[in-house]
C-alpha positions as protocol buffer text, in pm:
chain_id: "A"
residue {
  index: 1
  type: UNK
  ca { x: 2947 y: 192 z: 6651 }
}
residue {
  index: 2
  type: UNK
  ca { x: 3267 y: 67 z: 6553 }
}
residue {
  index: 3
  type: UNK
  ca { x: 3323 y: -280 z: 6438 }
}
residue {
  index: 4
  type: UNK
  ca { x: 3566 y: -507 z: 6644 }
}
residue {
  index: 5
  type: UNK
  ca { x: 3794 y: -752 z: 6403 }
}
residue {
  index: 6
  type: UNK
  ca { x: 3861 y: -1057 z: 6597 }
}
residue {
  index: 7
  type: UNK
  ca { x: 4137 y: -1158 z: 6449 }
}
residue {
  index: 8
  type: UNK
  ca { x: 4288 y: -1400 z: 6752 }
}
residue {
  index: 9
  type: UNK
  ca { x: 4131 y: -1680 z: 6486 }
}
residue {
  index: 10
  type: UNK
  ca { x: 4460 y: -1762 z: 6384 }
}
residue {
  index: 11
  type: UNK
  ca { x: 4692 y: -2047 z: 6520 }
}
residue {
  index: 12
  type: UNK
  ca { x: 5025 y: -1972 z: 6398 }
}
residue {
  index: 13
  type: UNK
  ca { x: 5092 y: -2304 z: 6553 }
}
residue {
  index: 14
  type: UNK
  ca { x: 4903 y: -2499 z: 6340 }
}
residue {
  index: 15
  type: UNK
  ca { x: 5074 y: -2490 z: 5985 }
}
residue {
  index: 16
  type: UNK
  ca { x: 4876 y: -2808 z: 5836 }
}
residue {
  index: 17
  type: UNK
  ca { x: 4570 y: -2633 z: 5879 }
}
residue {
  index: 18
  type: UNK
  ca { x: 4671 y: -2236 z: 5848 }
}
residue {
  index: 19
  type: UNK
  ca { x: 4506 y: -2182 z: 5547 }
}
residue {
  index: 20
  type: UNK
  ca { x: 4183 y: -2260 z: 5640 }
}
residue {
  index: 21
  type: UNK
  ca { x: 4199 y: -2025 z: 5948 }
}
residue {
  index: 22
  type: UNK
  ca { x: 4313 y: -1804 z: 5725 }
}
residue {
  index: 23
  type: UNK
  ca { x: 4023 y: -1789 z: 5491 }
}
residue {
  index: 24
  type: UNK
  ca { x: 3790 y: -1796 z: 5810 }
}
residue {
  index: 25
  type: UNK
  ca { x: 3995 y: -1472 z: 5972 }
}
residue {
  index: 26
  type: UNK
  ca { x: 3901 y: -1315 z: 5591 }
}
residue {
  index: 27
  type: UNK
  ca { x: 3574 y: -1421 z: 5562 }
}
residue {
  index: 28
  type: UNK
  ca { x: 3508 y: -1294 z: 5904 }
}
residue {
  index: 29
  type: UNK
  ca { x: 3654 y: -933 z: 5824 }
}
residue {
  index: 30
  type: UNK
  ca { x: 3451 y: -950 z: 5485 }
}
residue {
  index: 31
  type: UNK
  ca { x: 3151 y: -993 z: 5666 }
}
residue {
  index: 32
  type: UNK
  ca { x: 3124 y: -678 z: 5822 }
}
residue {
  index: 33
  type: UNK
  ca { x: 2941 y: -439 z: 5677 }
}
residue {
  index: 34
  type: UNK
  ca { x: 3103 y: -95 z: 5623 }
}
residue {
  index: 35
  type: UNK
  ca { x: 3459 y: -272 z: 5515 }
}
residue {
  index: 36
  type: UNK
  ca { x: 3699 y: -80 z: 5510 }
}
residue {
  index: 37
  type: UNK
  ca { x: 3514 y: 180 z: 5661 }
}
residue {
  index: 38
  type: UNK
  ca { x: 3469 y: 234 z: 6062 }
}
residue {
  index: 39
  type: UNK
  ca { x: 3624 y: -62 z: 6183 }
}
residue {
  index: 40
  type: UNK
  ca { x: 3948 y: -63 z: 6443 }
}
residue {
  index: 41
  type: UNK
  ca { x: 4210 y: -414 z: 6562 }
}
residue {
  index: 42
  type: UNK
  ca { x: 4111 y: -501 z: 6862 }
}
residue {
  index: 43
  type: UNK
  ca { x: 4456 y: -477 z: 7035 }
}
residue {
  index: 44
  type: UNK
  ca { x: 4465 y: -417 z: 7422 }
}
residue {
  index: 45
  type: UNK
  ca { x: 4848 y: -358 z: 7400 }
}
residue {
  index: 46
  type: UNK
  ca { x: 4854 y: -54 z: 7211 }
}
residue {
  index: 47
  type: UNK
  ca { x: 5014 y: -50 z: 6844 }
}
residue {
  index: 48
  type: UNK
  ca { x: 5026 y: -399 z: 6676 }
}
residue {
  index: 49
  type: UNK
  ca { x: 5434 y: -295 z: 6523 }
}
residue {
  index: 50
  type: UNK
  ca { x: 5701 y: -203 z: 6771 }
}
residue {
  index: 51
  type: UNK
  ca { x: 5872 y: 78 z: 6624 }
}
residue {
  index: 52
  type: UNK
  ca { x: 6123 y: 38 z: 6911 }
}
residue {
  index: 53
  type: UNK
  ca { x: 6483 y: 229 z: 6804 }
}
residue {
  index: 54
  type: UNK
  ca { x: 6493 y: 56 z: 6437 }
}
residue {
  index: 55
  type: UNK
  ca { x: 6400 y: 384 z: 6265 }
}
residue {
  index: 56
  type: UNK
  ca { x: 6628 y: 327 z: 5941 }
}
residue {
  index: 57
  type: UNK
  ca { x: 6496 y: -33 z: 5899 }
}
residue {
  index: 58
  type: UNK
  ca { x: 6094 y: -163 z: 5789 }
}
residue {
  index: 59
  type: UNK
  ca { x: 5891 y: -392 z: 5650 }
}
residue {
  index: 60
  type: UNK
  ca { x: 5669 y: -275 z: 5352 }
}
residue {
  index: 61
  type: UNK
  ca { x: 5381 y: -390 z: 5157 }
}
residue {
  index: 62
  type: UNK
  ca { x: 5147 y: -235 z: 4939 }
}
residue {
  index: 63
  type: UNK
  ca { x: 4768 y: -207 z: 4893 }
}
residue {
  index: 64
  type: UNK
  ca { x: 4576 y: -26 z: 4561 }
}
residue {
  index: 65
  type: UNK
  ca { x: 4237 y: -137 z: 4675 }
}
residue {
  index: 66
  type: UNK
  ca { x: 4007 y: -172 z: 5016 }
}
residue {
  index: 67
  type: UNK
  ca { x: 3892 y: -498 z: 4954 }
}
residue {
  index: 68
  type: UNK
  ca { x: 4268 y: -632 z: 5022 }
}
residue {
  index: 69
  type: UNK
  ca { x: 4256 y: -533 z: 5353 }
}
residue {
  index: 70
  type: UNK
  ca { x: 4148 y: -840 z: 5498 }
}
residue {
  index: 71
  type: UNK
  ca { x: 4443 y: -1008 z: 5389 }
}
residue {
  index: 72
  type: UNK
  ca { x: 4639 y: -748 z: 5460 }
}
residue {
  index: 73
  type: UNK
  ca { x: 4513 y: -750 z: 5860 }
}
residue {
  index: 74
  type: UNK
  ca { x: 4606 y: -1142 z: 5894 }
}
residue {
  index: 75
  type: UNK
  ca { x: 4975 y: -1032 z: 5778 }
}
residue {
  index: 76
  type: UNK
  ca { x: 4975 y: -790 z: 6042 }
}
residue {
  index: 77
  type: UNK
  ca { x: 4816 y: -948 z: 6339 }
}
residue {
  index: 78
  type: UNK
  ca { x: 5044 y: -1221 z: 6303 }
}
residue {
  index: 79
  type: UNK
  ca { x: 5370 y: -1036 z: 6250 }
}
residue {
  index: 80
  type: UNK
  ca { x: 5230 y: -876 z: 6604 }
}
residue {
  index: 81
  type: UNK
  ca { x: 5210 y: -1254 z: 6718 }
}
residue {
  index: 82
  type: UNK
  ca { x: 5581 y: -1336 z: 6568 }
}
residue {
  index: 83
  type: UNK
  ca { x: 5678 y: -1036 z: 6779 }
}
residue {
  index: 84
  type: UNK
  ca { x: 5882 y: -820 z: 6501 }
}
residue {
  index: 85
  type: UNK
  ca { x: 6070 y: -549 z: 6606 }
}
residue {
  index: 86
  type: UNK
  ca { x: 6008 y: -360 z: 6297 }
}
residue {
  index: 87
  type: UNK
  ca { x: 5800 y: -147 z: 6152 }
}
residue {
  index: 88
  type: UNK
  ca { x: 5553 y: -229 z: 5856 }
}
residue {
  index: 89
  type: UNK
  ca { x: 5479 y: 80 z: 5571 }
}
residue {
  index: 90
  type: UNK
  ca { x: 5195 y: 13 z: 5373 }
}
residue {
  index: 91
  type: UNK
  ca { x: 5237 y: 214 z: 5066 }
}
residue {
  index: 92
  type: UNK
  ca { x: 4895 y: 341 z: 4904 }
}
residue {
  index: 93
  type: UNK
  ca { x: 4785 y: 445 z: 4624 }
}
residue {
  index: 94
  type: UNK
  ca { x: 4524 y: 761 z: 4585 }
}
residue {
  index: 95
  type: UNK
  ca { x: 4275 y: 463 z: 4509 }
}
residue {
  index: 96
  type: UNK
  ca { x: 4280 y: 369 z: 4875 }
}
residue {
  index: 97
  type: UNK
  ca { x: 3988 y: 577 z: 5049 }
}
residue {
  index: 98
  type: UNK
  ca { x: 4051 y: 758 z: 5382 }
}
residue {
  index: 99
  type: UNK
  ca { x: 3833 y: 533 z: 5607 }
}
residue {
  index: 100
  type: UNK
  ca { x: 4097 y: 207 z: 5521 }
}
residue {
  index: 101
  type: UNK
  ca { x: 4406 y: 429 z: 5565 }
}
residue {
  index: 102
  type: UNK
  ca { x: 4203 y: 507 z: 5913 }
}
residue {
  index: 103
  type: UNK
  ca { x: 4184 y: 160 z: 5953 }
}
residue {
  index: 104
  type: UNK
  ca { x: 4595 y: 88 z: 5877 }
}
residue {
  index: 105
  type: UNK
  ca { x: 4684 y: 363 z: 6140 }
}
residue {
  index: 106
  type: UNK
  ca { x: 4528 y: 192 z: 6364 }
}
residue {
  index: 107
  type: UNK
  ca { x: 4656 y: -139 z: 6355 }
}
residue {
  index: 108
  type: UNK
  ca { x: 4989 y: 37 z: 6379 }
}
residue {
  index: 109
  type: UNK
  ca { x: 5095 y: 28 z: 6053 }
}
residue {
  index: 110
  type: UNK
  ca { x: 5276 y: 311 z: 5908 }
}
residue {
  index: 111
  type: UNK
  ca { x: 5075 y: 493 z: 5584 }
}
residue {
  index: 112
  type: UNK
  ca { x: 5281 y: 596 z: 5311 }
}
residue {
  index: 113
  type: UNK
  ca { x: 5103 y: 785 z: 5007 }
}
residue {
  index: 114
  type: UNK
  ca { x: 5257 y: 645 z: 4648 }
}
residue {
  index: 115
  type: UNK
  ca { x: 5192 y: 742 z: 4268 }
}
residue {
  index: 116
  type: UNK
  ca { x: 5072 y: 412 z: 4074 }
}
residue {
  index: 117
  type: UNK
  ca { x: 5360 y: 290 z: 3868 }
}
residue {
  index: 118
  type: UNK
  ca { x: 5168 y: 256 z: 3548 }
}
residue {
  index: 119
  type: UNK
  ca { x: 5295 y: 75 z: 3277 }
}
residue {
  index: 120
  type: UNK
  ca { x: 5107 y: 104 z: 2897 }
}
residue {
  index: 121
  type: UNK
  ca { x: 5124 y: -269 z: 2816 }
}
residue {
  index: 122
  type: UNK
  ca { x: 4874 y: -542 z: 2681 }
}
residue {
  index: 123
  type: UNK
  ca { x: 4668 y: -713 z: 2982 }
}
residue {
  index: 124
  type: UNK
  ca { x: 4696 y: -1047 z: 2815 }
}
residue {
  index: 125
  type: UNK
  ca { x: 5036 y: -1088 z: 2800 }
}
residue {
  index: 126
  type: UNK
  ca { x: 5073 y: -1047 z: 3188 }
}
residue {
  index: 127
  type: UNK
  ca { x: 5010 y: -1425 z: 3363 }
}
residue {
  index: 128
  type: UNK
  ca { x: 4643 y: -1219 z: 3520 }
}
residue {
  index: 129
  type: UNK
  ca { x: 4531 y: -934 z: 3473 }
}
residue {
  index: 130
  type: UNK
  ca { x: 4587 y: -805 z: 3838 }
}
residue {
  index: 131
  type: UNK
  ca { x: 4930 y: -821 z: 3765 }
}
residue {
  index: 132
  type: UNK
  ca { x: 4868 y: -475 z: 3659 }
}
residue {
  index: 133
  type: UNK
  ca { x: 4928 y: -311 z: 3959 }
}
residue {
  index: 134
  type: UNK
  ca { x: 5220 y: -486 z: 4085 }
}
residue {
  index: 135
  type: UNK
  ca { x: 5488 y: -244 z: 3934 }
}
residue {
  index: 136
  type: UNK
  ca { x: 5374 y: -28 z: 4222 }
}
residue {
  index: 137
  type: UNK
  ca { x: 5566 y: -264 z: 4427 }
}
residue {
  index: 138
  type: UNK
  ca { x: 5852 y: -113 z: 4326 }
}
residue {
  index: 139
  type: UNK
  ca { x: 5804 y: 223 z: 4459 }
}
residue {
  index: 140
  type: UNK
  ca { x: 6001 y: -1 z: 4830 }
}
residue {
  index: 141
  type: UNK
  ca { x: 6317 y: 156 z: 4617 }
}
residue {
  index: 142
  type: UNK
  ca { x: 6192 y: 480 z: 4727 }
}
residue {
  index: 143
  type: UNK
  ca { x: 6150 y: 496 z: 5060 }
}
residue {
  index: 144
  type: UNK
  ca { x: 6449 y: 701 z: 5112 }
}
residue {
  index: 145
  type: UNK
  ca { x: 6481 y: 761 z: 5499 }
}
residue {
  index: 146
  type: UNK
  ca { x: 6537 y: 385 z: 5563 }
}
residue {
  index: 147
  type: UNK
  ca { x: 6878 y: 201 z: 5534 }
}
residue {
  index: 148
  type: UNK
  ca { x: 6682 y: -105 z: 5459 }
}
residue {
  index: 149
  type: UNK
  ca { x: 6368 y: -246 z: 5326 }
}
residue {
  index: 150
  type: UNK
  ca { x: 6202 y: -634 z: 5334 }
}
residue {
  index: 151
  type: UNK
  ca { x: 5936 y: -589 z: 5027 }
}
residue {
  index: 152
  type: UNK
  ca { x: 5632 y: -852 z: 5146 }
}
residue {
  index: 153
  type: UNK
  ca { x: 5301 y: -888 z: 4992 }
}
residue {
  index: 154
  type: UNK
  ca { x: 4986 y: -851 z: 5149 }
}
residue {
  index: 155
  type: UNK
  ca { x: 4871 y: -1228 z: 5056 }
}
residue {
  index: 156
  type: UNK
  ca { x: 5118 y: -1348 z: 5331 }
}
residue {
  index: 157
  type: UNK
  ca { x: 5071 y: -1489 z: 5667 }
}
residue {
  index: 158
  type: UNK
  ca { x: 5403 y: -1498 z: 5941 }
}
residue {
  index: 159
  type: UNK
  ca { x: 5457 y: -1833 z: 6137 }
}
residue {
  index: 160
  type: UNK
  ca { x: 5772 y: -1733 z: 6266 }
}
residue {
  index: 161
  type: UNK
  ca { x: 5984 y: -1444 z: 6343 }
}
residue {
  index: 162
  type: UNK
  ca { x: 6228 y: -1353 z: 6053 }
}
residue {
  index: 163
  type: UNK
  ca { x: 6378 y: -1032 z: 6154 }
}
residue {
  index: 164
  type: UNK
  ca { x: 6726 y: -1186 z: 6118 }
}
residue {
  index: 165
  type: UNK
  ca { x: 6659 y: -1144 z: 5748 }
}
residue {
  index: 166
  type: UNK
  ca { x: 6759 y: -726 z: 5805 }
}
residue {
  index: 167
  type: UNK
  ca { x: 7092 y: -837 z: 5927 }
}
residue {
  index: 168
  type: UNK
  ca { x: 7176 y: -1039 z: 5566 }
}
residue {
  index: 169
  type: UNK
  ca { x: 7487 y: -955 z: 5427 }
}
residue {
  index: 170
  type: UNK
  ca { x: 7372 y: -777 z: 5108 }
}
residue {
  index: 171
  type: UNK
  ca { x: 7688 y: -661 z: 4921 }
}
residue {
  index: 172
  type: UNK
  ca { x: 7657 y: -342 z: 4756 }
}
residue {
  index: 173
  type: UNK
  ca { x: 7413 y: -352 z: 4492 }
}
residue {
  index: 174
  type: UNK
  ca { x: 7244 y: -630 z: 4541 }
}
residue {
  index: 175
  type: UNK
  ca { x: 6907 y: -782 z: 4671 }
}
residue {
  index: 176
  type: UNK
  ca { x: 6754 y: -1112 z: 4816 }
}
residue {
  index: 177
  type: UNK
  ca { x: 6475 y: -1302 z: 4726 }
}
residue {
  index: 178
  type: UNK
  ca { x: 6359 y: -1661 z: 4720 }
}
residue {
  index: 179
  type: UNK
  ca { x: 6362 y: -1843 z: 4380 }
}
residue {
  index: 180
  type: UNK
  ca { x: 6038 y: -1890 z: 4162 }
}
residue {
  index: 181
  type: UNK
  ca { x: 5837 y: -2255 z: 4150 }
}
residue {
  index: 182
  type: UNK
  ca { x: 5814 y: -2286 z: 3784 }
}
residue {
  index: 183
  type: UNK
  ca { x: 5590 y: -2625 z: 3857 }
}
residue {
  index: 184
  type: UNK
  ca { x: 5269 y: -2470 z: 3737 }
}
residue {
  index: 185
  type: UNK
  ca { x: 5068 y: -2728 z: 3897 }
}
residue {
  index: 186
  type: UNK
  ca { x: 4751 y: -2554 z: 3790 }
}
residue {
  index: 187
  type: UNK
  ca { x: 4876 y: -2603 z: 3433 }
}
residue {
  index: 188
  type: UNK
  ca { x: 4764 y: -2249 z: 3390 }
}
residue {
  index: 189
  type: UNK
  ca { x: 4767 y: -2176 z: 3043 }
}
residue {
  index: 190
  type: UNK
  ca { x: 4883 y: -1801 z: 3074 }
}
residue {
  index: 191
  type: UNK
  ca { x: 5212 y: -1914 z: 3242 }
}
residue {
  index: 192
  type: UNK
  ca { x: 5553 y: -1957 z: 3015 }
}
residue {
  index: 193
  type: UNK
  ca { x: 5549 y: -2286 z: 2843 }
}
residue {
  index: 194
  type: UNK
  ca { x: 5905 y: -2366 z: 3009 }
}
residue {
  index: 195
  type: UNK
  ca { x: 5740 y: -2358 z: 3316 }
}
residue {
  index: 196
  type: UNK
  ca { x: 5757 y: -2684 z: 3457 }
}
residue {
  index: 197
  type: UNK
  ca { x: 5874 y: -2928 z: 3722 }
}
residue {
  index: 198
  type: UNK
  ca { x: 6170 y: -3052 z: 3543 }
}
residue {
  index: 199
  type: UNK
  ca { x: 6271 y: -2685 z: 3551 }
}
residue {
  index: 200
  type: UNK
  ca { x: 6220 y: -2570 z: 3872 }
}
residue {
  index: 201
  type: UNK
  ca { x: 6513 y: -2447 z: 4091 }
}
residue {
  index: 202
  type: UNK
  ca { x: 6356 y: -2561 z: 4365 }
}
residue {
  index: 203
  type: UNK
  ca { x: 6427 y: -2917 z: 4254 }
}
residue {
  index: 204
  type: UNK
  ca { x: 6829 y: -2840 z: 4237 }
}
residue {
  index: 205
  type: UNK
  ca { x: 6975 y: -2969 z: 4573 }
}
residue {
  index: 206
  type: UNK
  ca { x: 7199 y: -2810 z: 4753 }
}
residue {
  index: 207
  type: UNK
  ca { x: 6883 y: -2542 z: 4847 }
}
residue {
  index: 208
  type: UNK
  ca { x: 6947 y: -2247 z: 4822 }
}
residue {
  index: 209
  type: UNK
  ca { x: 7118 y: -2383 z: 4499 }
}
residue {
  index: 210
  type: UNK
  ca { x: 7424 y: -2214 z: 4436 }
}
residue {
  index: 211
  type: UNK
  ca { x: 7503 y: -1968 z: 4118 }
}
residue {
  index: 212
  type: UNK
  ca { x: 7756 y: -2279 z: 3979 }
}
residue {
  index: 213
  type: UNK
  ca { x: 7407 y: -2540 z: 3992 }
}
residue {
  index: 214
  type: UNK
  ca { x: 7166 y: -2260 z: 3811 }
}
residue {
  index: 215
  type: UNK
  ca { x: 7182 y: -2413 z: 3428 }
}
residue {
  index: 216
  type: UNK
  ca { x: 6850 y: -2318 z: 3251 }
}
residue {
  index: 217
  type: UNK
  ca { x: 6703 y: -1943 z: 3221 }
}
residue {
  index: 218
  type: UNK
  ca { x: 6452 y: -2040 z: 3445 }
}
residue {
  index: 219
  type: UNK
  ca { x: 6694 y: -2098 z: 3787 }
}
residue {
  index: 220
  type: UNK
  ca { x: 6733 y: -1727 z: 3701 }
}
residue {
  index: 221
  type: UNK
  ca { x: 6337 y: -1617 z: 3756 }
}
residue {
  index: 222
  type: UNK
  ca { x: 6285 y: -1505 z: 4197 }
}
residue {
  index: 223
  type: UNK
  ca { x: 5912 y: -1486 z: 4319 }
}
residue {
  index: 224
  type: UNK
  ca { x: 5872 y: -1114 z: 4449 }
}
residue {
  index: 225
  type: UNK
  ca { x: 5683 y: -1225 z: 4742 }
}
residue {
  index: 226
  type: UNK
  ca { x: 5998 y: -1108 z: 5012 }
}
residue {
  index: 227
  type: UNK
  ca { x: 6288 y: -933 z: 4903 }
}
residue {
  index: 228
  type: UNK
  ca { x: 6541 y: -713 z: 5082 }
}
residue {
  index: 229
  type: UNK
  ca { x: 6651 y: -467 z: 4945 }
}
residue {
  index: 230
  type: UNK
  ca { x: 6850 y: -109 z: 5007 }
}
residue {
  index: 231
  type: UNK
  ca { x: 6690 y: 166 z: 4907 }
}
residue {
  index: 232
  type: UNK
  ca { x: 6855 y: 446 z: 4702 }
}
residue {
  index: 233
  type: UNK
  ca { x: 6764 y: 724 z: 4443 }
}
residue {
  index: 234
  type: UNK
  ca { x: 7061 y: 571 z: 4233 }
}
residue {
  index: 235
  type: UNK
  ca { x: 6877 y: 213 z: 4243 }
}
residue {
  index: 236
  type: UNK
  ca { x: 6544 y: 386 z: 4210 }
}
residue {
  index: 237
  type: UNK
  ca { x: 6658 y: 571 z: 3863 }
}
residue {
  index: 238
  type: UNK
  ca { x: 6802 y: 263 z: 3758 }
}
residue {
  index: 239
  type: UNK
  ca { x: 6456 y: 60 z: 3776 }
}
residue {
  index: 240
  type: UNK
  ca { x: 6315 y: 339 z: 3565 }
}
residue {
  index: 241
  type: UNK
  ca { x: 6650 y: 342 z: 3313 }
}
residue {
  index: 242
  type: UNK
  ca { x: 6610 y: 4 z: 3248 }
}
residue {
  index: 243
  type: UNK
  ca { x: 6220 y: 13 z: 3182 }
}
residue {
  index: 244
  type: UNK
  ca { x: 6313 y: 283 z: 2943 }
}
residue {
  index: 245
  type: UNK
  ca { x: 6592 y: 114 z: 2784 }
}
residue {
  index: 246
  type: UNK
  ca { x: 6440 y: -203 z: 2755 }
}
residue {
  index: 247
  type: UNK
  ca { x: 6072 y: -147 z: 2637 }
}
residue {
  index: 248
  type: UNK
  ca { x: 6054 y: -409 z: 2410 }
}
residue {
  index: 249
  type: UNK
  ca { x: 6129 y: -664 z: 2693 }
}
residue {
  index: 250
  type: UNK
  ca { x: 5921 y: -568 z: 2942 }
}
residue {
  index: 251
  type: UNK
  ca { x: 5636 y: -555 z: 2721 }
}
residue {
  index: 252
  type: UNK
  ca { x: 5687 y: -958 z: 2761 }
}
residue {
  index: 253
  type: UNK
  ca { x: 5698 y: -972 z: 3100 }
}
residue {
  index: 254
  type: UNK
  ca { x: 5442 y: -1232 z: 3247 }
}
residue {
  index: 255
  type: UNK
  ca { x: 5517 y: -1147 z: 3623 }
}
residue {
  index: 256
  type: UNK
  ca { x: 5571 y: -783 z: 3548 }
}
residue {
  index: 257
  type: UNK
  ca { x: 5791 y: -679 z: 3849 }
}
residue {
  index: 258
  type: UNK
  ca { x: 5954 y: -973 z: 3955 }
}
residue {
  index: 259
  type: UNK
  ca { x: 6094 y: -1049 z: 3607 }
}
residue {
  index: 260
  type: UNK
  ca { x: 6229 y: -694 z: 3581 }
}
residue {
  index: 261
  type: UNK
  ca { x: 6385 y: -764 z: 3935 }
}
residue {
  index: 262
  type: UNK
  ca { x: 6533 y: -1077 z: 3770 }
}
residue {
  index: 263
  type: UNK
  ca { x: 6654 y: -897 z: 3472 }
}
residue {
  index: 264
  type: UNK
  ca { x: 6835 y: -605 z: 3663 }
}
residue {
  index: 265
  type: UNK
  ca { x: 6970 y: -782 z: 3916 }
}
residue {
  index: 266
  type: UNK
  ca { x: 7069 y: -1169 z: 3781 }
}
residue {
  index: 267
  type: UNK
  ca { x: 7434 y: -1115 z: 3862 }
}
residue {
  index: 268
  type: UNK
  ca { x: 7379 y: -926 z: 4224 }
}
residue {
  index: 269
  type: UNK
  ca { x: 7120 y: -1163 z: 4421 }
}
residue {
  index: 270
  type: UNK
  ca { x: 7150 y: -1365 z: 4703 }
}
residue {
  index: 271
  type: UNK
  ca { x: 6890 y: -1664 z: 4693 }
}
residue {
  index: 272
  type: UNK
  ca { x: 6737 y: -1695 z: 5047 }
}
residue {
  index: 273
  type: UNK
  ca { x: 6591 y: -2021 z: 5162 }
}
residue {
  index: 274
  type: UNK
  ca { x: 6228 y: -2138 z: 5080 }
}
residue {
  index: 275
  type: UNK
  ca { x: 6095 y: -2064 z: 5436 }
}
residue {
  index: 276
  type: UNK
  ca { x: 6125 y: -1688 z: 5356 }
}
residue {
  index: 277
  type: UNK
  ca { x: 5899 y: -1694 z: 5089 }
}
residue {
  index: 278
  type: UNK
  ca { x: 5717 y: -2042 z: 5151 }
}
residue {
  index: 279
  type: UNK
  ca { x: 5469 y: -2069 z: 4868 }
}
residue {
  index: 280
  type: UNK
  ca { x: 5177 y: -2276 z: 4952 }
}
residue {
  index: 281
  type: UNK
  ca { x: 5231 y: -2462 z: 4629 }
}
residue {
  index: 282
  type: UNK
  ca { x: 5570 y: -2585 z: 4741 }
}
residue {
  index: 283
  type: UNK
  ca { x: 5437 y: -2804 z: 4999 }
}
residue {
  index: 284
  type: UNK
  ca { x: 5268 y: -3045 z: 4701 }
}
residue {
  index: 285
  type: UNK
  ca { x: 5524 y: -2941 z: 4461 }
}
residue {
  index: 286
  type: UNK
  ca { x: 5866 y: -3001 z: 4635 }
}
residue {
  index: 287
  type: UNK
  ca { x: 5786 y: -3221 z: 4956 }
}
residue {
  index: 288
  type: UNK
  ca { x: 6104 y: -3353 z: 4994 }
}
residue {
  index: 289
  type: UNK
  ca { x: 6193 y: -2972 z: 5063 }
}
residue {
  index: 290
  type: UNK
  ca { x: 5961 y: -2868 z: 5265 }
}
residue {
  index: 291
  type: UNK
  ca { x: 5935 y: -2893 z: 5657 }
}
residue {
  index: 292
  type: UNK
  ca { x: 5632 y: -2684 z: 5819 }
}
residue {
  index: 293
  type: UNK
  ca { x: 5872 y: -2619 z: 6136 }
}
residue {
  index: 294
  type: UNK
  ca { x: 6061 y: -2428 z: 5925 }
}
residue {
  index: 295
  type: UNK
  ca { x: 5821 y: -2226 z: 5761 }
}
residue {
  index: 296
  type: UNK
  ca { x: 5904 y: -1842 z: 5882 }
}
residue {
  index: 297
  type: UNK
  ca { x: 5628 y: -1698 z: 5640 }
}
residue {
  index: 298
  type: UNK
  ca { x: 5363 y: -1877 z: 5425 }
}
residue {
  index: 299
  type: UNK
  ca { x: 5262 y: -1719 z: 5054 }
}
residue {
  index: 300
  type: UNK
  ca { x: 4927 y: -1760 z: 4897 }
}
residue {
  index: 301
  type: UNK
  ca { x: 5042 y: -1772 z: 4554 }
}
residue {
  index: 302
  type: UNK
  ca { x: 4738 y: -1900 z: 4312 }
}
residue {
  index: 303
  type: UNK
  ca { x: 4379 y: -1974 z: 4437 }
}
């Protein structure tokens, strides 16, 4: 028999205490047995993505593993519940077993087989180890037959509906993303040692802080967690130039593909606003910033 996810835990409405009901949505789908294998989203309106007439325009996120499919099935149930008119592509790698891609077809999600982006670089110089698998990411580049791409991870939950984000004015060249919270509140010891509050651009004011406002090296650094992008062979063979060309830097790179993100494009990137990309940390971190009416998509950044 098939096991039925009941994933209508979740009250979008309730942003104070979201991330509990998130961990109880996961827990629940964790305590199946057989995850990933022959379970199905309950979903009495057919697919949980409209693919409506947007055909050259999606959402994508990626997943290397099964046991990230819990988190991966709160992003989409409520993206159904924010009512998105756009499809998500979950990009896999050949590590994800055929039962879970099963499982991703029929939430409505669209499958999309990728090559792991492997990179031959010391573990302990990434900020944790699972960074690892995050140059993978960047395979979004790739997806040729779209016009336009919003790169989410799969640790994300949607309050609000944020398709105006595909209509952005992107000159050519250039991407979007929100900034990164160099706070470290965890004081984690693996993180940059210029990572701290006093040099956080989230503290600069006017948010998003303009380019003139950016000072330090570290109003330079964009969390990975949403960014729009264009995809293009030409920007595609540039990512891989650049890794080439620059091997010596990258093998430094704490947040592997974000900081190559914020290497290639420092000069073409248009900071979007907080709510985007609202790390959970931000609302401890920066709470003269942040307003939980205007959170469009929460981030579980850290434990």
């Amino acid at each position: 028999m098939p096991t039925c996810l009941h994933v209508w835990c979740v009250n979008v409405s309730d942003i104070s205490n979201i991330g509990a009901q998130r961990a109880r949505c996961t827990r629940h789908l964790r305590g199946h047995d057989g995850l990933p294998g022959d379970m199905y989203m309950e979903n009495e309106k057919g697919p949980l993505l409209s693919r409506g007439n947007r055909e050259r325009a999606c959402w994508a996120t990626l997943l290397t593993h099964a046991p990230f499919l819990p988190c991966l099935a709160v992003l989409v149930y409520t993206m159904k519940r924010c009512e998105t008119q756009y499809p998500l592509v979950v990009m896999v790698t050949p590590t994800v077993d055929t039962n879970t891609r099963q499982v991703l077809q029929q939430m409505g999600c669209i499958v999309r087989d990728v090559d792991v982006w492997h990179i031959d670089r010391p573990h302990e110089i990434m900020a944790t180890e699972r960074f690892i698998h995050v140059w993978t990411k960047l395979r979004a580049f790739e997806l040729y037959e779209y016009d336009r791409v919003i790169m989410i991870d799969s640790d994300m939950l949607m309050c609000q509906q944020m398709d105006e984000l595909f209509e952005l004015e992107l000159p050519p060249d250039t991407i979007a993303s929100g900034l990164a919270c160099t706070c470290n509140p965890n004081a984690i010891p693996t993180y940059p040692p210029d990572w701290t509050p006093e040099n956080c651009g989230y503290a600069l004011r006017p948010h998003p802080p303009p380019r003139s406002v950016r000072k330090r090296s570290t109003h330079h650094l964009m969390n990975s967690g949403t960014v729009v992008l264009r995809p293009s062979m030409r920007h595609s063979e540039a990512i891989h130039g650049f890794m080439r060309e620059h091997a010596e830097r990258i093998a430094q790179y704490r947040f592997p593909d974000q900081d190559l993100l914020a290497d290639m494009y420092r000069e073409h990137w248009v900071v979007i606003p907080w709510y985007y990309n609202a790390l959970k940390t931000l609302r401890r971190c920066h709470r003269d910033l942040w307003n939980d009416r205007h959170v469009r998509i929460i981030h579980y950044i850290l434990e």
